[in-house]
PDB file of the backbone (N, CA, C, O) and the ligand in Angstrom, with CONECT records:
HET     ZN  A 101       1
ATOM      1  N   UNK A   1     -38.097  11.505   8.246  1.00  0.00           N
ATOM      2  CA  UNK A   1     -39.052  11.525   7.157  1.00  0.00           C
ATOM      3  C   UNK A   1     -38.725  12.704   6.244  1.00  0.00           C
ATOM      4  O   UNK A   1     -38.626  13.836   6.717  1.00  0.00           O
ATOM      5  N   UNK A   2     -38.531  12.425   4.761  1.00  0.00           N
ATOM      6  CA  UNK A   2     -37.893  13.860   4.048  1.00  0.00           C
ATOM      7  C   UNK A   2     -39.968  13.844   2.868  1.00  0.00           C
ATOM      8  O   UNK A   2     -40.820  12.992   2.617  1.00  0.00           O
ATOM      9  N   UNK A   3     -39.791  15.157   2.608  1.00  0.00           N
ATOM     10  CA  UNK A   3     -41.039  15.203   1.922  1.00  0.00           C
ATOM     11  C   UNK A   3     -40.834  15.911   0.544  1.00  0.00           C
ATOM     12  O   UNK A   3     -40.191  16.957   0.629  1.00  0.00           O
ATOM     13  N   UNK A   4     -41.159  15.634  -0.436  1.00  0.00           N
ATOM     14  CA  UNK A   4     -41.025  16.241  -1.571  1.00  0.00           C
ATOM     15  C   UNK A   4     -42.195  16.773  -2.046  1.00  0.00           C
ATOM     16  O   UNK A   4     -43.279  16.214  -1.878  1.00  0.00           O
ATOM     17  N   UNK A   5     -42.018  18.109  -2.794  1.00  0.00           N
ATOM     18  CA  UNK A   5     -43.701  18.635  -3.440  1.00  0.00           C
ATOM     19  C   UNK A   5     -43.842  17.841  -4.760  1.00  0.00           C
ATOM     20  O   UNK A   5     -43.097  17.521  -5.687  1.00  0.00           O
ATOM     21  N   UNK A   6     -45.316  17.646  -4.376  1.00  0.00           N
ATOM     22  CA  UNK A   6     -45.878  17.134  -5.281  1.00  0.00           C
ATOM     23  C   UNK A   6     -47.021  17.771  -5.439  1.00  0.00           C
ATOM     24  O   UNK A   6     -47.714  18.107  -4.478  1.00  0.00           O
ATOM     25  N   UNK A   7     -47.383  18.038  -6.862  1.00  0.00           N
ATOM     26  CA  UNK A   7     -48.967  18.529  -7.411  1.00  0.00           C
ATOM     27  C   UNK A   7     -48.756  19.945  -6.256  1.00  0.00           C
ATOM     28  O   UNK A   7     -47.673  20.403  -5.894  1.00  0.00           O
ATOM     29  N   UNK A   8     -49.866  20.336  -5.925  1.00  0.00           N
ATOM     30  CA  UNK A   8     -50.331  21.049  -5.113  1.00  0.00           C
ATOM     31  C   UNK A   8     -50.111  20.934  -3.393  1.00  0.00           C
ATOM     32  O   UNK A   8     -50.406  21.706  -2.481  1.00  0.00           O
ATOM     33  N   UNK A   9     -49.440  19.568  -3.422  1.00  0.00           N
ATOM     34  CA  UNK A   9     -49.299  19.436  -2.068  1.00  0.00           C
ATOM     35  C   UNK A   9     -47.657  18.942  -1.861  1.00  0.00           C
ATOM     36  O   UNK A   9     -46.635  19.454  -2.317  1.00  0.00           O
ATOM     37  N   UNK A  10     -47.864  17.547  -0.849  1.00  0.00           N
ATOM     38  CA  UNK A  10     -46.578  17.032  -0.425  1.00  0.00           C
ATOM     39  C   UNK A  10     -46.637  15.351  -0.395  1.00  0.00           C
ATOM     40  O   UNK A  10     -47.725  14.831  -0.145  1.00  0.00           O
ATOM     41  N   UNK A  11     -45.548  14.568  -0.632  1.00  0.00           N
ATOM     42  CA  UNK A  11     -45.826  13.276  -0.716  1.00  0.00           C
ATOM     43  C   UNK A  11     -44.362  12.765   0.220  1.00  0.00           C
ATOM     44  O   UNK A  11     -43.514  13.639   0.041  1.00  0.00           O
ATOM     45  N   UNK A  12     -44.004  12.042   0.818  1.00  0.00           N
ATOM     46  CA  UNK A  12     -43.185  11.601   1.558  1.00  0.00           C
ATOM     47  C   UNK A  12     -42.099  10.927   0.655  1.00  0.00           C
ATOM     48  O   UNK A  12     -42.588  10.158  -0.174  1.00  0.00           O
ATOM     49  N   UNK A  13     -40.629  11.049   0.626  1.00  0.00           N
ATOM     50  CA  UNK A  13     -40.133  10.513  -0.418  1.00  0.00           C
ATOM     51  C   UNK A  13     -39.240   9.532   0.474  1.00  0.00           C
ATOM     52  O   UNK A  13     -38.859   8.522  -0.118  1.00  0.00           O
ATOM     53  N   UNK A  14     -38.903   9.652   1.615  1.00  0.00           N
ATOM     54  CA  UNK A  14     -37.763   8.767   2.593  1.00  0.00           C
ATOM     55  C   UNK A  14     -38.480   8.847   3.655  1.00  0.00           C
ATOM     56  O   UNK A  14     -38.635   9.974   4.125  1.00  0.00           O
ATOM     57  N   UNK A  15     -39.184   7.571   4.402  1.00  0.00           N
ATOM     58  CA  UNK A  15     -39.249   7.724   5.612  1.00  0.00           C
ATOM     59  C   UNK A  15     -38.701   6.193   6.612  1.00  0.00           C
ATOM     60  O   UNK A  15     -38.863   5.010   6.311  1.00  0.00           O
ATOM     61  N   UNK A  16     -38.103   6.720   7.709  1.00  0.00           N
ATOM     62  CA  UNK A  16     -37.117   5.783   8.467  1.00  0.00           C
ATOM     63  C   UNK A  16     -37.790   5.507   9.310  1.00  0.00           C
ATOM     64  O   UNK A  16     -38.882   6.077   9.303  1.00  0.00           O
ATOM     65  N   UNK A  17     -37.441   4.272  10.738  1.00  0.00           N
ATOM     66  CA  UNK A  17     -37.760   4.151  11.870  1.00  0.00           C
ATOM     67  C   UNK A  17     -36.659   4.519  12.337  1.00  0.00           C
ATOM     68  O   UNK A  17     -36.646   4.553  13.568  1.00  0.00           O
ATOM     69  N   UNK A  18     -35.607   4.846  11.771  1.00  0.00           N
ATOM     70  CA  UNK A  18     -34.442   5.278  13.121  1.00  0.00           C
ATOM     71  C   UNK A  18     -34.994   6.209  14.085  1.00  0.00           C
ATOM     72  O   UNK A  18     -35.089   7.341  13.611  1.00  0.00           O
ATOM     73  N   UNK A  19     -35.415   6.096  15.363  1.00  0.00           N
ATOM     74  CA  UNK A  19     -35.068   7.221  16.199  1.00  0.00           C
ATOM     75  C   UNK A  19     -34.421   6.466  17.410  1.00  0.00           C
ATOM     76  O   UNK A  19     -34.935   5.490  17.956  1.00  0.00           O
ATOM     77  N   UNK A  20     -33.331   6.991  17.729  1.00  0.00           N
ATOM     78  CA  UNK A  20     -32.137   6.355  18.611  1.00  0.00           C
ATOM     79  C   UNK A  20     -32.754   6.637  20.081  1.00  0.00           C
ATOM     80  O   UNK A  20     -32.106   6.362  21.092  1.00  0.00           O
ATOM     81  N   UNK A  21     -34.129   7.239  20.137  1.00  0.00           N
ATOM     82  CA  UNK A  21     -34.532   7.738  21.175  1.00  0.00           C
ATOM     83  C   UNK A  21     -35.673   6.490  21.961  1.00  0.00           C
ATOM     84  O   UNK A  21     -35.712   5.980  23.080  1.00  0.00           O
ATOM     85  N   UNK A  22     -36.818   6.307  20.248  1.00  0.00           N
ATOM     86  CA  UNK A  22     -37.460   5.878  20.890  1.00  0.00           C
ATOM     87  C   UNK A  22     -37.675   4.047  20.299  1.00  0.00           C
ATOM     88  O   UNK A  22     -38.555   3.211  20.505  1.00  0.00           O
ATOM     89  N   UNK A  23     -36.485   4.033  19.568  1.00  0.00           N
ATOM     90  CA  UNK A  23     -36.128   2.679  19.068  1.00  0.00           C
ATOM     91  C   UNK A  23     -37.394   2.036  18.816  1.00  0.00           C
ATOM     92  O   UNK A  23     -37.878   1.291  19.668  1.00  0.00           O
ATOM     93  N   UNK A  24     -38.131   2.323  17.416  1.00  0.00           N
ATOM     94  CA  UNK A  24     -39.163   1.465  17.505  1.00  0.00           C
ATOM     95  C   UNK A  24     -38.785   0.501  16.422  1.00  0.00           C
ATOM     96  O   UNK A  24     -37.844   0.597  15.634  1.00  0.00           O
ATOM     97  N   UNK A  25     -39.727  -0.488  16.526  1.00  0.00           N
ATOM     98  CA  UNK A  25     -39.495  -1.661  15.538  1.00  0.00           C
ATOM     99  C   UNK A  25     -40.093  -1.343  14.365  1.00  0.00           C
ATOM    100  O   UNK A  25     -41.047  -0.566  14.402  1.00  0.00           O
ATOM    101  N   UNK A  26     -39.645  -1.882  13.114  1.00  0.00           N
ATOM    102  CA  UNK A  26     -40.204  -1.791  11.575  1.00  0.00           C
ATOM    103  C   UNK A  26     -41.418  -2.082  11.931  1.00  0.00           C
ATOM    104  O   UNK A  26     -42.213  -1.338  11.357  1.00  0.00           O
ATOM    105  N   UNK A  27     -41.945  -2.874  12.661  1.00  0.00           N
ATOM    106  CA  UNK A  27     -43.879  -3.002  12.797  1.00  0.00           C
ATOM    107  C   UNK A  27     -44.228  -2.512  12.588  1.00  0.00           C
ATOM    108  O   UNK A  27     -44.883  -2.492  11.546  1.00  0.00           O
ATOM    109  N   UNK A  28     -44.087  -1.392  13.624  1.00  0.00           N
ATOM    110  CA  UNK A  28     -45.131  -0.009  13.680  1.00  0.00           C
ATOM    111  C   UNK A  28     -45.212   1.084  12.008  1.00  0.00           C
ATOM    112  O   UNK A  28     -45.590   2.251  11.913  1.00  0.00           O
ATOM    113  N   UNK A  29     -44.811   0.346  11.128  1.00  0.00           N
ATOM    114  CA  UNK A  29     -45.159   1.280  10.149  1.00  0.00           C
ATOM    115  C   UNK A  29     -46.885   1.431   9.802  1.00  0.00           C
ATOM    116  O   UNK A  29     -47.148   2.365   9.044  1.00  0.00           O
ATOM    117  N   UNK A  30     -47.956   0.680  10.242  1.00  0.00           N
ATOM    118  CA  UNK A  30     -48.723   0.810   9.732  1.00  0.00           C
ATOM    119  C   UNK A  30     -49.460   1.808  10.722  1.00  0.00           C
ATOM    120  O   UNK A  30     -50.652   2.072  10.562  1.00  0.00           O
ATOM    121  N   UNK A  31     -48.791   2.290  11.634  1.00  0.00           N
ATOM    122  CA  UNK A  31     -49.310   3.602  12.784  1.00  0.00           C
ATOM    123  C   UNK A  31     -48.878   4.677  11.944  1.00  0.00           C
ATOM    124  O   UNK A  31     -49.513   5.729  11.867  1.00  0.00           O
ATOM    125  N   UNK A  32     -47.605   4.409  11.182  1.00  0.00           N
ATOM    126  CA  UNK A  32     -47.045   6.075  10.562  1.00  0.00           C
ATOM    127  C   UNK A  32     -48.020   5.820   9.362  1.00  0.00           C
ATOM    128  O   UNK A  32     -48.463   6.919   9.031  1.00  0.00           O
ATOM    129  N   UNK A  33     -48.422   5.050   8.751  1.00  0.00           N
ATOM    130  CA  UNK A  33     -49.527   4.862   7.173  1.00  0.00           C
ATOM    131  C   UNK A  33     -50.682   5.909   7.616  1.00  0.00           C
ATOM    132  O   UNK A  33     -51.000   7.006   7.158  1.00  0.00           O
ATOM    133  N   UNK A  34     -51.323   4.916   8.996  1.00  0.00           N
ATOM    134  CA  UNK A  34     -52.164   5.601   9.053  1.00  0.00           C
ATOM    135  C   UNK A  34     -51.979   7.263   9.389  1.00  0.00           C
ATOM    136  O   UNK A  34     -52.789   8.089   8.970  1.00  0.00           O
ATOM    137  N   UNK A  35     -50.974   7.571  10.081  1.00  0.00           N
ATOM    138  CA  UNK A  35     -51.322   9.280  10.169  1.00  0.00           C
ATOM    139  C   UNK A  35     -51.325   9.754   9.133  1.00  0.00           C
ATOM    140  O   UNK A  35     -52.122  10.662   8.899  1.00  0.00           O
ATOM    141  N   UNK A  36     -50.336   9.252   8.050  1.00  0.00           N
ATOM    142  CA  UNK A  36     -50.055   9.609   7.204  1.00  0.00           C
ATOM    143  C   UNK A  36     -51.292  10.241   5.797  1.00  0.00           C
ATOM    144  O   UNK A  36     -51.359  11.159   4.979  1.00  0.00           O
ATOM    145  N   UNK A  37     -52.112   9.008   6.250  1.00  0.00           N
ATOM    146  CA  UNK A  37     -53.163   8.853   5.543  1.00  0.00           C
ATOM    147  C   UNK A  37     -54.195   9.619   6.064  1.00  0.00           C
ATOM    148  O   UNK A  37     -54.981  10.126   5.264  1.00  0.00           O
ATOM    149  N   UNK A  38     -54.350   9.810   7.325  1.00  0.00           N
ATOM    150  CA  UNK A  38     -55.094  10.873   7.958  1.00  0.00           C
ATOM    151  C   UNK A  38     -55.302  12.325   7.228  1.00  0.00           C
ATOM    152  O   UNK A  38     -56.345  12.945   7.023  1.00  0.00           O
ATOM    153  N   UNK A  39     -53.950  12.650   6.909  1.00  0.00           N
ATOM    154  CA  UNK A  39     -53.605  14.010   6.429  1.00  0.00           C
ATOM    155  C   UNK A  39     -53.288  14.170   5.065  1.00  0.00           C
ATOM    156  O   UNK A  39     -52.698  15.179   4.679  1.00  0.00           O
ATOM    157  N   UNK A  40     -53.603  13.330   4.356  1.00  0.00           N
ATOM    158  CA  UNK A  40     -54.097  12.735   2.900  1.00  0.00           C
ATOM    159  C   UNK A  40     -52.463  13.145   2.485  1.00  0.00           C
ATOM    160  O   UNK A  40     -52.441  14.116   1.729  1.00  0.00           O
ATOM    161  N   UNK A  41     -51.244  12.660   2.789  1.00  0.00           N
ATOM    162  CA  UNK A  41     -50.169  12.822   2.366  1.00  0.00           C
ATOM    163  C   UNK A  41     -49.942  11.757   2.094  1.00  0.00           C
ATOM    164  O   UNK A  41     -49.981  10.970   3.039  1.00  0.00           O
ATOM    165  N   UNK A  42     -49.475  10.983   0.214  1.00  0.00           N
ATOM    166  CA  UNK A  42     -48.855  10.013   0.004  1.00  0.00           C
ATOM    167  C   UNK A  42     -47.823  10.106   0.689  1.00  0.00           C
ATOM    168  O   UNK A  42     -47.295  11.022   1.319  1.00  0.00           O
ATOM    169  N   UNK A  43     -47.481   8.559   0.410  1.00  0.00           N
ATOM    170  CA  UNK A  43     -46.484   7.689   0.831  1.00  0.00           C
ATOM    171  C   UNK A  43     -46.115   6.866   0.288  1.00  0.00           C
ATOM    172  O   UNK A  43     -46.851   6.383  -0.572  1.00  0.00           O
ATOM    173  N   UNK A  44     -44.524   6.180   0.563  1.00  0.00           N
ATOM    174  CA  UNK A  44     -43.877   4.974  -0.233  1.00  0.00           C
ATOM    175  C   UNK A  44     -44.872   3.196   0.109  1.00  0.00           C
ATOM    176  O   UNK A  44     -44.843   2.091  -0.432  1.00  0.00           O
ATOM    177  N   UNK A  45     -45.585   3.764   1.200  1.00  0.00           N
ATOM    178  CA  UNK A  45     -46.344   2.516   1.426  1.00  0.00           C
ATOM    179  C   UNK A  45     -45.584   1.505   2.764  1.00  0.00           C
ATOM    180  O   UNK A  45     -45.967   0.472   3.314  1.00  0.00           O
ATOM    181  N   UNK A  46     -44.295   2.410   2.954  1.00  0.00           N
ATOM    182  CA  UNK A  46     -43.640   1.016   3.805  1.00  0.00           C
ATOM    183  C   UNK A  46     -42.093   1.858   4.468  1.00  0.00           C
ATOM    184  O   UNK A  46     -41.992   3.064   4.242  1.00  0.00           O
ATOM    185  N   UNK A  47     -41.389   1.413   4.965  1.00  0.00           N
ATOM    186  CA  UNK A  47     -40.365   2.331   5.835  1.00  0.00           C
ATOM    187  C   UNK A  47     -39.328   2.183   4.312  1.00  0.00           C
ATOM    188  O   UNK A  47     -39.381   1.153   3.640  1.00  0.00           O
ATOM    189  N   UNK A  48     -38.560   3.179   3.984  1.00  0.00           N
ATOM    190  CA  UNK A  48     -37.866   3.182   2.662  1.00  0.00           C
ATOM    191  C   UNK A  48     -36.001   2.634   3.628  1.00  0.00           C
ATOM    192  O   UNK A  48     -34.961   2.241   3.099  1.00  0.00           O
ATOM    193  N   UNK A  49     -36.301   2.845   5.003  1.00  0.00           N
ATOM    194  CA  UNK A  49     -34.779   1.644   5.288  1.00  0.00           C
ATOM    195  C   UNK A  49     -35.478   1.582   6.778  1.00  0.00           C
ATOM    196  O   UNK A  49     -35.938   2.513   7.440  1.00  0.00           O
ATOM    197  N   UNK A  50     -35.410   0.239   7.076  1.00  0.00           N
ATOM    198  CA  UNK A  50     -35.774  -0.245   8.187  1.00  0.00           C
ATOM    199  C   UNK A  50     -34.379  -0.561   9.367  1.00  0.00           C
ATOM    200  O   UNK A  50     -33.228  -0.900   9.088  1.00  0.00           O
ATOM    201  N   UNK A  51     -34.770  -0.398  10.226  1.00  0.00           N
ATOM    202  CA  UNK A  51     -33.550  -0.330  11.423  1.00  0.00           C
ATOM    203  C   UNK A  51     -34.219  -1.231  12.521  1.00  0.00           C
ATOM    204  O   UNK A  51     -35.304  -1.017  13.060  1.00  0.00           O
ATOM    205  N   UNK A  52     -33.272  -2.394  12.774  1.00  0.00           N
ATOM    206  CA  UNK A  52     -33.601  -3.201  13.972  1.00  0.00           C
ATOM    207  C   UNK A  52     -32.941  -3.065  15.464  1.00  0.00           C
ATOM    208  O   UNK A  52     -31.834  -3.499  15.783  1.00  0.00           O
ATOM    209  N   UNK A  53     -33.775  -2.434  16.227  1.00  0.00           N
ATOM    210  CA  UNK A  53     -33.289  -1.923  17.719  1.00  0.00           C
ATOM    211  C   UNK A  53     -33.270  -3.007  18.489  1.00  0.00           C
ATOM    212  O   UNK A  53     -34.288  -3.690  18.375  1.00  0.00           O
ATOM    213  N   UNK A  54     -32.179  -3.551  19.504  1.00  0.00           N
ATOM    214  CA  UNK A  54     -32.391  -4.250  20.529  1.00  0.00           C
ATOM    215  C   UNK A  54     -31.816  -4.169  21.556  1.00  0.00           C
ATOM    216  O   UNK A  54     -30.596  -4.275  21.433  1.00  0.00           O
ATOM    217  N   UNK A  55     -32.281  -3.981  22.832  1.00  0.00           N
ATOM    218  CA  UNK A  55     -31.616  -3.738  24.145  1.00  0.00           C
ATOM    219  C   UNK A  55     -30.523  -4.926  24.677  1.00  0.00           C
ATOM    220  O   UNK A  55     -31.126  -5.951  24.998  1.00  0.00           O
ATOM    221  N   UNK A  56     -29.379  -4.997  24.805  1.00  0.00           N
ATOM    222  CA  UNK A  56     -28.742  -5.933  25.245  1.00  0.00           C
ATOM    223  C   UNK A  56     -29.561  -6.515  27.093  1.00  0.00           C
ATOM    224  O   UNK A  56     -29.897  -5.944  28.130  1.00  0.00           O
ATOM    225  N   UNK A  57     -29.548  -7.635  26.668  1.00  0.00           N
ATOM    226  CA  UNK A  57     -30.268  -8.284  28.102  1.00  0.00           C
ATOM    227  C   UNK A  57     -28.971  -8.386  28.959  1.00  0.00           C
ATOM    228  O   UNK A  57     -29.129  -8.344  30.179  1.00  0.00           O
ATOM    229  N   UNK A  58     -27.826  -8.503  28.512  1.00  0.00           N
ATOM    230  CA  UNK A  58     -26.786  -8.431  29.844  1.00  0.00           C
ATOM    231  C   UNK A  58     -26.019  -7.106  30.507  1.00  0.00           C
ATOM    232  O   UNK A  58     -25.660  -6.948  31.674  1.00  0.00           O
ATOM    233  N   UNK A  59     -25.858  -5.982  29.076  1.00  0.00           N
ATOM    234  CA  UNK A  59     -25.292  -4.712  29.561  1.00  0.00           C
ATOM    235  C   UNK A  59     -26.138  -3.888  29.630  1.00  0.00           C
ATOM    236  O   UNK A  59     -25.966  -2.914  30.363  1.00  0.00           O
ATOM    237  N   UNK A  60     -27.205  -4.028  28.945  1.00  0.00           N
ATOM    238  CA  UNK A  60     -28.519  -2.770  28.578  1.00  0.00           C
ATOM    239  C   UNK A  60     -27.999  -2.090  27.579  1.00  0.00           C
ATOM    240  O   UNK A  60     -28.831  -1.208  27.368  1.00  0.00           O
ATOM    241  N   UNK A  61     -26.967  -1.936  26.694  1.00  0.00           N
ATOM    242  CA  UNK A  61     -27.199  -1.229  25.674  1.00  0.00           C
ATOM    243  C   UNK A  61     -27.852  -1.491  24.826  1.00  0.00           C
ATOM    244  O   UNK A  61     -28.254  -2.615  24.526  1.00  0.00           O
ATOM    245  N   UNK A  62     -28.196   0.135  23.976  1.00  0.00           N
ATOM    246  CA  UNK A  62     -28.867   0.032  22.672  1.00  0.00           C
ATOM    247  C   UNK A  62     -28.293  -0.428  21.788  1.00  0.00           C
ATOM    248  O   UNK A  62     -27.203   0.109  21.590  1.00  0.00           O
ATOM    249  N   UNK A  63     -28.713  -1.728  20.716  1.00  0.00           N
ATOM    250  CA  UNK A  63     -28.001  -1.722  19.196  1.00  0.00           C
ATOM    251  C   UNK A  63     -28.784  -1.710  18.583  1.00  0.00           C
ATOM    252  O   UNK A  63     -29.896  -2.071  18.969  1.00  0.00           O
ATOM    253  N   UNK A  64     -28.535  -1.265  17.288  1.00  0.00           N
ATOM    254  CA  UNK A  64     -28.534  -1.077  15.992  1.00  0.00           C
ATOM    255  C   UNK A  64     -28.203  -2.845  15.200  1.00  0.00           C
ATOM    256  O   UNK A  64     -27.160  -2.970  14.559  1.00  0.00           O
ATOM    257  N   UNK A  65     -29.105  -3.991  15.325  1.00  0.00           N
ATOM    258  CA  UNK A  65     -28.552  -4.705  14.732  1.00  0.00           C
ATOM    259  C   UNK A  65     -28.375  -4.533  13.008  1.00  0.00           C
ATOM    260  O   UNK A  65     -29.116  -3.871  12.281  1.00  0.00           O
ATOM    261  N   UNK A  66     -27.120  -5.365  12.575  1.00  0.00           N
ATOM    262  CA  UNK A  66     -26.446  -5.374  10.959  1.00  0.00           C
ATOM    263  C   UNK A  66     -26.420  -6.311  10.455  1.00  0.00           C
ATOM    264  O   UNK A  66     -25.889  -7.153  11.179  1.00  0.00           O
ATOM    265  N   UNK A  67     -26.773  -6.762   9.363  1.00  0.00           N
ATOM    266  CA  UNK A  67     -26.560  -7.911   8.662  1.00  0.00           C
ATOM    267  C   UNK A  67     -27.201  -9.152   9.374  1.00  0.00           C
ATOM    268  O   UNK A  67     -26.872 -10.289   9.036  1.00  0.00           O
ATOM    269  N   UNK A  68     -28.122  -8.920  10.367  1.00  0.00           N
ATOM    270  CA  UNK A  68     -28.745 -10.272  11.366  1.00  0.00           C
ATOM    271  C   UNK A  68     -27.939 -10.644  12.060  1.00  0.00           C
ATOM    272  O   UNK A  68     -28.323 -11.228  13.072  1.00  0.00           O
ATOM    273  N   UNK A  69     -26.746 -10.509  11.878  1.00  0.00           N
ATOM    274  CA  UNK A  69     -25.696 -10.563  13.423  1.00  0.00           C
ATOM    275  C   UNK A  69     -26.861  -9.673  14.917  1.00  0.00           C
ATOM    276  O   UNK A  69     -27.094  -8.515  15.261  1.00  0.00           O
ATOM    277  N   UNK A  70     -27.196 -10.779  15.281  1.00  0.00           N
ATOM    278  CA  UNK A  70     -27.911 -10.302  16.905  1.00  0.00           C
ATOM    279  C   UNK A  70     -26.895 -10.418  17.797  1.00  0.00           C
ATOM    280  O   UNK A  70     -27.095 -11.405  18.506  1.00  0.00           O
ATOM    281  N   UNK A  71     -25.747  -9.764  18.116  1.00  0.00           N
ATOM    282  CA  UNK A  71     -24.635  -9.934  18.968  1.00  0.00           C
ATOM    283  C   UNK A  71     -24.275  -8.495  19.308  1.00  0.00           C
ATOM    284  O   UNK A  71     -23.733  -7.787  18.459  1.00  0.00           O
ATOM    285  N   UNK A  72     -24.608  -7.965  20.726  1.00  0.00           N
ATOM    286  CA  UNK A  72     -24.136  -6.942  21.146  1.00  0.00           C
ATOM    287  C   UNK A  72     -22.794  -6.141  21.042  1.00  0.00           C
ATOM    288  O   UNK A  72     -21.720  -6.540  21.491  1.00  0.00           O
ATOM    289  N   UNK A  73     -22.962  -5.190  20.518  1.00  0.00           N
ATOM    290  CA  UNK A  73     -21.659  -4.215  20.043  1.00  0.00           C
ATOM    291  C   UNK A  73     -21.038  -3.846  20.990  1.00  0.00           C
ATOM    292  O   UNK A  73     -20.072  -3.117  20.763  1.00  0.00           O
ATOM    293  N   UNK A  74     -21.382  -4.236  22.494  1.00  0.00           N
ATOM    294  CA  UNK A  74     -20.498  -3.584  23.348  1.00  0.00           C
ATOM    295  C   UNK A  74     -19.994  -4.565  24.023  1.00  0.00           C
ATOM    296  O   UNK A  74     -18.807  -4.438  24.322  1.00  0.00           O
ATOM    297  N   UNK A  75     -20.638  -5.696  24.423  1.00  0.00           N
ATOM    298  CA  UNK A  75     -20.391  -6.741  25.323  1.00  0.00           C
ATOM    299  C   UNK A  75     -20.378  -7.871  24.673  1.00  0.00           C
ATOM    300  O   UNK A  75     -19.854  -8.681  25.438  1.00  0.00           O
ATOM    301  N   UNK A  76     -20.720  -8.500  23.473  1.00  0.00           N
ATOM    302  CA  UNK A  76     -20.718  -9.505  22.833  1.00  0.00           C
ATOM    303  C   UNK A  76     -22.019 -10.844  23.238  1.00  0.00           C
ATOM    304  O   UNK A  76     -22.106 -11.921  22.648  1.00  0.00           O
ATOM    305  N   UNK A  77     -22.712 -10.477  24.130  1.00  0.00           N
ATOM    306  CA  UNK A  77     -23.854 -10.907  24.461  1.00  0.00           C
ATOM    307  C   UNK A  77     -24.670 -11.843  23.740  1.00  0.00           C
ATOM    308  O   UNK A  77     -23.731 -12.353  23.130  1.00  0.00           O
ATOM    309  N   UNK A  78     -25.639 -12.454  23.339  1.00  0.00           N
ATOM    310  CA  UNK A  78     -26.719 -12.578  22.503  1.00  0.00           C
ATOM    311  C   UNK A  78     -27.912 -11.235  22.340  1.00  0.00           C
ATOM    312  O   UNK A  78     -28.196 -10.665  23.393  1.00  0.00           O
ATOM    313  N   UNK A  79     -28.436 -10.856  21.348  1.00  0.00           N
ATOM    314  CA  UNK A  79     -29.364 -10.440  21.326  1.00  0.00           C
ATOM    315  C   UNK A  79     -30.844 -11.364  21.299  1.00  0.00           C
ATOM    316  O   UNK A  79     -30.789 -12.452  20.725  1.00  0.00           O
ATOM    317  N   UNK A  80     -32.109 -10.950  21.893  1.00  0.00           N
ATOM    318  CA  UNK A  80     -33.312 -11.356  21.584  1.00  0.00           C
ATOM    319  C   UNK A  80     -33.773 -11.331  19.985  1.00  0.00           C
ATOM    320  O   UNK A  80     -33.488 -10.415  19.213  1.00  0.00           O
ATOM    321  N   UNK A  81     -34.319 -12.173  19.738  1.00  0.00           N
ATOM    322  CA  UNK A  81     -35.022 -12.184  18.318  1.00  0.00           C
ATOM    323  C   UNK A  81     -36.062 -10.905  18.409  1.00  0.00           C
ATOM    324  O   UNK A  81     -36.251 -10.056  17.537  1.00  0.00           O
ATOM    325  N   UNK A  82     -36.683 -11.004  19.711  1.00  0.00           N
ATOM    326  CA  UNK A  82     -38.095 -10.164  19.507  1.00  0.00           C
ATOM    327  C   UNK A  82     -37.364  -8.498  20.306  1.00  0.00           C
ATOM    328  O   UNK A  82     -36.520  -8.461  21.200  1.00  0.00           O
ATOM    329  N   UNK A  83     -37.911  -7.509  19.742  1.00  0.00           N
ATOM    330  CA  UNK A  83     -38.285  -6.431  19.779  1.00  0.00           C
ATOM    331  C   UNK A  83     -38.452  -6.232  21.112  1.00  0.00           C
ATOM    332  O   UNK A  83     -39.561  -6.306  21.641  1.00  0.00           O
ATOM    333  N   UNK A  84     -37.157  -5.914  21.876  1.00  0.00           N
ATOM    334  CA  UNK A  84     -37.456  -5.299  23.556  1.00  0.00           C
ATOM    335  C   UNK A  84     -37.112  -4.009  24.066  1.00  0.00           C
ATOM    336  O   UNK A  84     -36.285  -3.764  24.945  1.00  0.00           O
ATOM    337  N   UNK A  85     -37.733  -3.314  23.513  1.00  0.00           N
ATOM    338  CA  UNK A  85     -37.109  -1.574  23.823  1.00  0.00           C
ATOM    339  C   UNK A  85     -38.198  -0.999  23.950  1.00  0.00           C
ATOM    340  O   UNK A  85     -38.622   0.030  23.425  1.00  0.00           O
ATOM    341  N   UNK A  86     -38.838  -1.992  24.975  1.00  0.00           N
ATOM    342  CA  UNK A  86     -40.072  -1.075  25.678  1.00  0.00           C
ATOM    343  C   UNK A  86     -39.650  -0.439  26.718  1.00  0.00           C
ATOM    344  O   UNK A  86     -38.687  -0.859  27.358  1.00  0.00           O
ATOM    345  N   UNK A  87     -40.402   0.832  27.096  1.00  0.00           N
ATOM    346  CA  UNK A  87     -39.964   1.801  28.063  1.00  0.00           C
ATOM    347  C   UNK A  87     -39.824   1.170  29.275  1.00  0.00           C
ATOM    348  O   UNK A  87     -40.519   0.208  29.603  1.00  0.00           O
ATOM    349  N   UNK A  88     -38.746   1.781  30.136  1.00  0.00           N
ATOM    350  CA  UNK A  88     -38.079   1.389  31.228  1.00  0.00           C
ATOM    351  C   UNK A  88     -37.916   2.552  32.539  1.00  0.00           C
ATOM    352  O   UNK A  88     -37.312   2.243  33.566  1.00  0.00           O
TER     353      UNK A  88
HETATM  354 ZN    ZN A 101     -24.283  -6.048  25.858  1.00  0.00          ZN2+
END
């Protein structure tokens, strides 16, 4: 998340879901709105680049899917359509 000053305060000018850690899905942007909004800091309204995480179901790696190619970068696998990088 990068923040730029604005007025008297701060407004969010880039914010991502990449975290390679906790791989969340573009969904959850309306959890970052709301904190966001909590702490009366504008926002772009929406993730400014969205990143699709998916656990390979045959090797377990993490990808980064590209271009909608759902095909594992390490093993060539299928990926799931849905969002599986719930904690393990
Ligand atoms: Zn794989």
């Amino acid at each position: 998340m990068a923040f730029v000053s604005a007025g008297t305060g701060w407004s969010v000018a880039e914010v991502t879901n990449q975290s390679t850690g906790y791989c969340p899905d573009p969904v959850c942007w309306p959890a970052v709105a709301k904190a966001l909004d909590r702490v009366g800091v504008p926002h772009p309204g929406g993730f400014t680049d969205r990143v699709i995480f998916r656990r390979c179901p045959s090797c377990g790696e993490r990808n980064i899917v590209r271009d909608d190619d759902f095909t594992c970068a390490l093993c060539g696998s299928a990926l799931p359509a849905q969002w599986n990088l719930t904690s393990d």
